[in-house]
KEKE-3310 file (N, C-alpha, C; in steps of 0.2 Angstrom, whole numbers, plus 5000, padded with zeros to 4 digits):
npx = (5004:5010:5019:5010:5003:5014:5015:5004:5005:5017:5011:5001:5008:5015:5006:4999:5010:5010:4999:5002:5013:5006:4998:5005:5010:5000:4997:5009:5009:4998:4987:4984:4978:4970:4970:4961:4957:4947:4935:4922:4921:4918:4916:4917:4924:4936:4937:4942:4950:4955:4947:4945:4939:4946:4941:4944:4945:4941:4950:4941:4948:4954:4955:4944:4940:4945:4947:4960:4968:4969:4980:4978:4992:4996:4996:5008:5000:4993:4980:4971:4966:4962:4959:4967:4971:4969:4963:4966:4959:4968:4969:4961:4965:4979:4981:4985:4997:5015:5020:5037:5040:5040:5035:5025:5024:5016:5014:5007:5010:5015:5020:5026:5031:5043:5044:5036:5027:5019:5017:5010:5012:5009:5024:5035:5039:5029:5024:5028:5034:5038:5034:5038:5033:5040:5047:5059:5067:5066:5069:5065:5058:5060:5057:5058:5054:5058:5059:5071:5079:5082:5081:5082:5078:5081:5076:5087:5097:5084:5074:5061:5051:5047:5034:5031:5021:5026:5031:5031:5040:5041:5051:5048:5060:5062:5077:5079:5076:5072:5069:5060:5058:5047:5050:5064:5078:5083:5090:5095:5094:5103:5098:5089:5073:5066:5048:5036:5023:5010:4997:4992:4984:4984:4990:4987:4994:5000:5004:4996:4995:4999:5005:5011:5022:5033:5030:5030:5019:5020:5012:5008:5010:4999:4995:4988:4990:4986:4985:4995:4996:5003:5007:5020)
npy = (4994:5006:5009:5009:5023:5032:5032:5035:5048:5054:5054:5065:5076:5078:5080:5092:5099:5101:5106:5118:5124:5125:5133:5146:5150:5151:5165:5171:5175:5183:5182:5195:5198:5192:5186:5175:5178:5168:5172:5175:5178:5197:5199:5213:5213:5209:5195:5195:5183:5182:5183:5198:5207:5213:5218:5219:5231:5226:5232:5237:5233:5223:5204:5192:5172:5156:5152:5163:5179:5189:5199:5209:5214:5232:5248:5261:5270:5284:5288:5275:5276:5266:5254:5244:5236:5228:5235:5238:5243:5257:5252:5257:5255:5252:5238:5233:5237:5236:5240:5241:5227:5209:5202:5196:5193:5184:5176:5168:5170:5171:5175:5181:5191:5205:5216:5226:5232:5224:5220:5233:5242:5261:5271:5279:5294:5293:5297:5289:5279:5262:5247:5235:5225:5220:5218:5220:5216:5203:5198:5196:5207:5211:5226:5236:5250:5267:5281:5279:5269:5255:5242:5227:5212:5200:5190:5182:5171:5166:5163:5173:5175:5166:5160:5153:5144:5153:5152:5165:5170:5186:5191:5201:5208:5214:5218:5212:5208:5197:5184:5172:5159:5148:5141:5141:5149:5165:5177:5192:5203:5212:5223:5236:5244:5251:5259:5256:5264:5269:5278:5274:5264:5244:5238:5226:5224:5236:5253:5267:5276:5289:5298:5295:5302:5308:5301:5286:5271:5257:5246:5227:5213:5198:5181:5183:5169:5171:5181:5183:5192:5194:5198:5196)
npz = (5000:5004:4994:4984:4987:4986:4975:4968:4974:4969:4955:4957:4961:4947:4939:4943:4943:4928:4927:4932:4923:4912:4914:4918:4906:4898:4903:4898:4888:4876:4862:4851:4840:4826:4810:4801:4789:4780:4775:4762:4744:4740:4756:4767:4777:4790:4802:4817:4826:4837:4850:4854:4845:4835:4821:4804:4790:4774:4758:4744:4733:4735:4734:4740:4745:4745:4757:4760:4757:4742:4735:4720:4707:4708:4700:4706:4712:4722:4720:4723:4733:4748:4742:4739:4753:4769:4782:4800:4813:4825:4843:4856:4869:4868:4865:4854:4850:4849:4860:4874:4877:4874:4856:4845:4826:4817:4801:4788:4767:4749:4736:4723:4718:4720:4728:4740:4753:4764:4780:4790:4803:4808:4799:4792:4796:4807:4823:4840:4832:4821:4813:4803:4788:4775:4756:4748:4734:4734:4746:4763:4776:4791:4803:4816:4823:4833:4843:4848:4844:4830:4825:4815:4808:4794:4781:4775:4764:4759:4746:4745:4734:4727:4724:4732:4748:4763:4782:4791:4806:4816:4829:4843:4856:4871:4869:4855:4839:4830:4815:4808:4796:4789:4800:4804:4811:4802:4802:4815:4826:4836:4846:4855:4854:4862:4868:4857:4853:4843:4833:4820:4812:4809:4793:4779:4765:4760:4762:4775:4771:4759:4745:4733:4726:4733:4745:4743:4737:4740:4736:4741:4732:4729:4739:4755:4768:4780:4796:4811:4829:4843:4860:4874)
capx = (5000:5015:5022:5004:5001:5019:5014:4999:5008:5019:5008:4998:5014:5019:4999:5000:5016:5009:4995:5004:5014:5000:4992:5010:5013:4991:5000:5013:5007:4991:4986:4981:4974:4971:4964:4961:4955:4941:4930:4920:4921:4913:4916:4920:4927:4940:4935:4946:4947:4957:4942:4947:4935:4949:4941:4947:4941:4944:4947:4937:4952:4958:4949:4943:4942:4948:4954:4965:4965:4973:4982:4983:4995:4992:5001:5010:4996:4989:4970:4967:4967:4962:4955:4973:4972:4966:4965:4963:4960:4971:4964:4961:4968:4985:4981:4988:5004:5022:5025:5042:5039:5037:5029:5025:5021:5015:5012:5010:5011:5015:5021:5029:5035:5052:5045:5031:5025:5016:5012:5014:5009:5015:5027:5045:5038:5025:5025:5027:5037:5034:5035:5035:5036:5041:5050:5064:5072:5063:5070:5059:5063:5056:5059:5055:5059:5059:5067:5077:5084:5079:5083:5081:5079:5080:5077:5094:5097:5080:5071:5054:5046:5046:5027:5026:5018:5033:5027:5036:5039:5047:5048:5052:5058:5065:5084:5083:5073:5075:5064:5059:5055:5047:5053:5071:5080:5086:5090:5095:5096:5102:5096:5083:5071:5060:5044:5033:5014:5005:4990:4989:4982:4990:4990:4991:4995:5005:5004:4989:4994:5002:5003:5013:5026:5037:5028:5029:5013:5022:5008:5011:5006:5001:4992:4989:4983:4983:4992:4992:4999:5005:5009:5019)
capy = (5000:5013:5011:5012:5030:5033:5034:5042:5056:5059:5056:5071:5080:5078:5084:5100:5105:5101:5110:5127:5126:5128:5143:5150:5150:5153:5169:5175:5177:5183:5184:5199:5199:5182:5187:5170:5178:5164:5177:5174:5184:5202:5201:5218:5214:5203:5194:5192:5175:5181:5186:5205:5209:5220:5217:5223:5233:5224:5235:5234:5229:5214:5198:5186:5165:5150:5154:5166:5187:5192:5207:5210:5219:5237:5253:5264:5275:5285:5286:5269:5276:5261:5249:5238:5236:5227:5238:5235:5252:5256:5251:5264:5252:5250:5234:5231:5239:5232:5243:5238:5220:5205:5203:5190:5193:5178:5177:5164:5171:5171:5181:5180:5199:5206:5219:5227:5232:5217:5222:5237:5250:5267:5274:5282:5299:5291:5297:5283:5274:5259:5239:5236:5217:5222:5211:5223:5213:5197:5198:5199:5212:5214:5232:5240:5257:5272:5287:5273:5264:5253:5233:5224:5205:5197:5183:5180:5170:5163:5168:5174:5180:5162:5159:5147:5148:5154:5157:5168:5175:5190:5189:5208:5209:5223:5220:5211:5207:5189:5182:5163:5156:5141:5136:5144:5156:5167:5181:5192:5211:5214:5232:5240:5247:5256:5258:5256:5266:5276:5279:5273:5255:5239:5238:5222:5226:5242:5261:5270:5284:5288:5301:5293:5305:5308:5296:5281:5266:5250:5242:5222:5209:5191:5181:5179:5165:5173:5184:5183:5193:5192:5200:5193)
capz = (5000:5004:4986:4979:4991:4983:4967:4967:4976:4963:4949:4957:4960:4941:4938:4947:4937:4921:4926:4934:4919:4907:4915:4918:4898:4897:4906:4899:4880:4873:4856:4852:4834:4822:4806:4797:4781:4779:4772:4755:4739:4742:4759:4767:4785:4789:4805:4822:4828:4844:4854:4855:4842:4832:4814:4800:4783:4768:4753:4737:4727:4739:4732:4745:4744:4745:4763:4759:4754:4735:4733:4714:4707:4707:4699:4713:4715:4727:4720:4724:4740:4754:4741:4740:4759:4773:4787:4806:4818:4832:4848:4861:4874:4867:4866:4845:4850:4853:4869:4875:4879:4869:4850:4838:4821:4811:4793:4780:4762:4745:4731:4714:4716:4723:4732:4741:4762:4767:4783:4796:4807:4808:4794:4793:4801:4812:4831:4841:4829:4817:4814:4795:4786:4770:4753:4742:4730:4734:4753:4767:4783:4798:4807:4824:4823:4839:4844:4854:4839:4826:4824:4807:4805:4787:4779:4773:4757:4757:4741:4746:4728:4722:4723:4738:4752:4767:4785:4795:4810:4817:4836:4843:4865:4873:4867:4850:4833:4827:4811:4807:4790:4789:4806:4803:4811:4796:4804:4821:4828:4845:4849:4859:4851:4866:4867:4850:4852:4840:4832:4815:4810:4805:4787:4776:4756:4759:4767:4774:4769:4751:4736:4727:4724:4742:4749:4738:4740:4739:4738:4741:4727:4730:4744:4763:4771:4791:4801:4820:4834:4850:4865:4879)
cpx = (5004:5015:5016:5003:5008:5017:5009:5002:5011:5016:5004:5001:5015:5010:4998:5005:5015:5005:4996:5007:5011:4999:4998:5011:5008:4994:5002:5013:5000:4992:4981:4974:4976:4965:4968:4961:4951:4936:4929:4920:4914:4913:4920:4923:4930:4940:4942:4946:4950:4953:4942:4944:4939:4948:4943:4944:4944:4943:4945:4943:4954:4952:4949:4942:4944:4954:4958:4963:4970:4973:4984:4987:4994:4998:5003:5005:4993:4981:4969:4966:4967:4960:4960:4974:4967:4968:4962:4965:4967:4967:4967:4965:4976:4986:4984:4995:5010:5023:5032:5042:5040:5033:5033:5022:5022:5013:5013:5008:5014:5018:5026:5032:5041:5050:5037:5031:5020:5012:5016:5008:5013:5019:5034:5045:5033:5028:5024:5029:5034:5036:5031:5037:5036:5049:5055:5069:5070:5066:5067:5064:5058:5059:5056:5058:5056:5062:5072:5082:5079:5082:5076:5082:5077:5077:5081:5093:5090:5075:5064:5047:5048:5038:5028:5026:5026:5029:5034:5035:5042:5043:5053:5054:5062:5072:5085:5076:5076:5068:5066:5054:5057:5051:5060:5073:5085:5089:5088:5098:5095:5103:5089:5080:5064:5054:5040:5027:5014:4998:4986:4986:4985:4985:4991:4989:4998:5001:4997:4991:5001:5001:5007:5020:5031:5037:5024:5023:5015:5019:5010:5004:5007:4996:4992:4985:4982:4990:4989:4995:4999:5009:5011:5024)
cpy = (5006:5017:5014:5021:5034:5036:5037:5049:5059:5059:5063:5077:5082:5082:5092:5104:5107:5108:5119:5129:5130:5134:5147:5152:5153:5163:5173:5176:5179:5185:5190:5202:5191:5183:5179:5171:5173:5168:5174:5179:5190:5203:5208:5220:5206:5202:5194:5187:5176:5182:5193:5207:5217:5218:5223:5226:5231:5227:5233:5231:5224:5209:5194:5180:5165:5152:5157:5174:5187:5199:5207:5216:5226:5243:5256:5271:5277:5286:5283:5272:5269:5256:5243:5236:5233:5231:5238:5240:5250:5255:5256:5260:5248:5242:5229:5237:5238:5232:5243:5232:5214:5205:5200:5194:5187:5179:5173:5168:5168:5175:5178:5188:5201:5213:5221:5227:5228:5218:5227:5240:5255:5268:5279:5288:5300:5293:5291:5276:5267:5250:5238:5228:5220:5217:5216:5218:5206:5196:5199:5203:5213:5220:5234:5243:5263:5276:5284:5270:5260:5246:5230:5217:5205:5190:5178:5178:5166:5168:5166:5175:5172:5156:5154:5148:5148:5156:5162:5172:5179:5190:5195:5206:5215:5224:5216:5210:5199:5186:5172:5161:5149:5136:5138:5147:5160:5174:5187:5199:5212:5220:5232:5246:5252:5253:5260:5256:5271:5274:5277:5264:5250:5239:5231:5225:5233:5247:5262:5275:5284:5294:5298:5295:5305:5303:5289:5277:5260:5246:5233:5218:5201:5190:5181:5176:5167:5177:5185:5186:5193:5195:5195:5188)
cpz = (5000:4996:4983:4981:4987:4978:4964:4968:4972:4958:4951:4956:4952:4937:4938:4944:4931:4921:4928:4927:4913:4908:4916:4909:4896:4899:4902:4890:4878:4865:4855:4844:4829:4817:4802:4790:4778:4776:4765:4751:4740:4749:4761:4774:4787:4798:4809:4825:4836:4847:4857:4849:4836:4823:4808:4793:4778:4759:4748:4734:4731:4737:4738:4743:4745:4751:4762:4757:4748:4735:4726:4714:4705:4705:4707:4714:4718:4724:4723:4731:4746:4751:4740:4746:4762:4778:4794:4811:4824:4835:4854:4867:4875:4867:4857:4845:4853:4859:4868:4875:4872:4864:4846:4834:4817:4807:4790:4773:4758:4740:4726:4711:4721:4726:4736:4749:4763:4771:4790:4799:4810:4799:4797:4797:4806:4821:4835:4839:4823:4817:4806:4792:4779:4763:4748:4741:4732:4741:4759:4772:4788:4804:4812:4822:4829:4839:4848:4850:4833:4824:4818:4807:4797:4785:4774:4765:4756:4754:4743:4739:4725:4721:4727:4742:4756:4775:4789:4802:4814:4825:4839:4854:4866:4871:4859:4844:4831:4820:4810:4799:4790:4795:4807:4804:4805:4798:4812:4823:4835:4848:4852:4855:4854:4867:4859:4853:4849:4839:4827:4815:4807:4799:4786:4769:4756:4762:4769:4773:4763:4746:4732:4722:4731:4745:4744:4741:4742:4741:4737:4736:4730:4738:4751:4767:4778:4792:4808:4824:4842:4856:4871:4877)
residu = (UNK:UNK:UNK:UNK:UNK:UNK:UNK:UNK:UNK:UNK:UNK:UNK:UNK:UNK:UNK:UNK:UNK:UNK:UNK:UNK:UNK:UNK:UNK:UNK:UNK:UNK:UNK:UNK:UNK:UNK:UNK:UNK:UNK:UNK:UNK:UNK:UNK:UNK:UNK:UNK:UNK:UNK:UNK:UNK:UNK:UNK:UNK:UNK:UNK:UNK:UNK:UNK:UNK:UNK:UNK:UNK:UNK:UNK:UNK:UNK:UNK:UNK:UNK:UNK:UNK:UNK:UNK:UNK:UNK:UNK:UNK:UNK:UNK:UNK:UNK:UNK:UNK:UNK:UNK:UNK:UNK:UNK:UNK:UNK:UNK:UNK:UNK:UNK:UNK:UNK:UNK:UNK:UNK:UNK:UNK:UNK:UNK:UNK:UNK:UNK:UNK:UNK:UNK:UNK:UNK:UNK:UNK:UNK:UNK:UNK:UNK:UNK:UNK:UNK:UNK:UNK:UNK:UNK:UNK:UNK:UNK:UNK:UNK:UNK:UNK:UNK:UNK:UNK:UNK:UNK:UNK:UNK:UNK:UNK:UNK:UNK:UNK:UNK:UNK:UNK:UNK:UNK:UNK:UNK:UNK:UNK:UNK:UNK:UNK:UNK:UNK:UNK:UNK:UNK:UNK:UNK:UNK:UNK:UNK:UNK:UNK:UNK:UNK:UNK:UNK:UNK:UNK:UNK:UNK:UNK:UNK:UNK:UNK:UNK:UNK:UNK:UNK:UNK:UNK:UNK:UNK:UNK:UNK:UNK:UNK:UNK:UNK:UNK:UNK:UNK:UNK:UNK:UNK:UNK:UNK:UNK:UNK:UNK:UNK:UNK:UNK:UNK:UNK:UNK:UNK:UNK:UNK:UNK:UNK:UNK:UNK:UNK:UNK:UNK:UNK:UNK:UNK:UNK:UNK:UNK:UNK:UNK:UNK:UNK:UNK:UNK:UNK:UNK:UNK:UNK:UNK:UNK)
# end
């Protein structure tokens, strides 16, 4: 009977840990935004799966289906105003902003073009700073930028603009910038980058703000099947 009263003990013991560790991890991350893009064609709001209800407006020219949102390709102009764009407000609760702390950005996409702003918020003379995923020259980048500093992950030699899917994730903390493709670390920036809060809205398919002339569009061509973020 000992051995048996034994064993239970630690199986309970080994229960208990399981179980703190879960709600310690359940903790120490939240997702803050998780657009699936499940949406059907004609849709005009791309839903939030994370429970924070931060939906987003899907411009007229982004096509919806087959699980996924299409960016075609589009001249660099500003007319189009917001119709190349999914765009997701800021939240009054600071709750879709890097801060200082910990941030995941997830992404799986697609493209067949060598360049284009994927996905941000904020902008180069943005108060509060900016967080931009962007492809020049078929190379992806992931940037934090502050009046504190500015830390750049890449995605090294791996070519992005060859039409298959890639996910990726840039994972920002208070001292560095790291990116992951397809499971990979591909690159690593060990700076401080402060705190990151503004005002504008994340963007997928390029700028919210554009003439076209100073302020180029770089609108992004090609698909995404989800992007999710994460605080913590």
């Amino acid at each position: 009977m000992r051995a048996r009263t034994g064993g239970m003990a630690a199986s309970t013991a080994i229960l208990l840990l399981v179980i703190s560790a879960t709600a310690s991890g359940a903790l120490a991350s939240s997702g803050v935004l998780d657009l699936e893009l499940n949406e059907g064609s004609g849709a005009g709001t791309a839903v939030d799966s994370s429970g924070h209800h931060h939906d987003g407006r899907i411009g007229s020219l982004v096509r919806m289906g087959g699980g996924m949102a299409t960016f075609p390709l589009q001249a660099r102009d500003a007319s189009l105003g917001k119709g190349p764009l999914i765009e997701v407000p800021d939240a009054a609760d600071g709750s879709l902003d890097p801060g200082r702390g910990t941030f995941t950005l997830t992404l799986r996409y697609r493209t067949t073009h060598a360049f284009g702003n994927i996905v941000q918020k904020g902008q180069a003379t943005s108060s509060g700073g900016q967080v931009k995923l962007q492809q020049p020259k078929g190379r992806l980048t992931c940037m934090f930028k502050t009046s504190s500093g500015t830390a750049t992950a890449g995605s090294g030699s791996v070519p992005m603009d060859n039409g298959a899917w890639h996910t990726v994730q840039c994972v920002r903390t208070a001292s560095s910038v790291t990116m992951y493709v397809d499971g990979k670390r591909t690159g690593r920036s060990s700076h401080s980058t402060g705190n990151l809060d503004n005002s504008l809205p994340w963007t997928i398919g390029g700028k919210p703000n554009c003439n076209g002339t100073t302020v180029t569009c770089d609108y992004f061509a090609g698909d995404v099947d989800y992007l999710r973020l994460t605080k913590g």
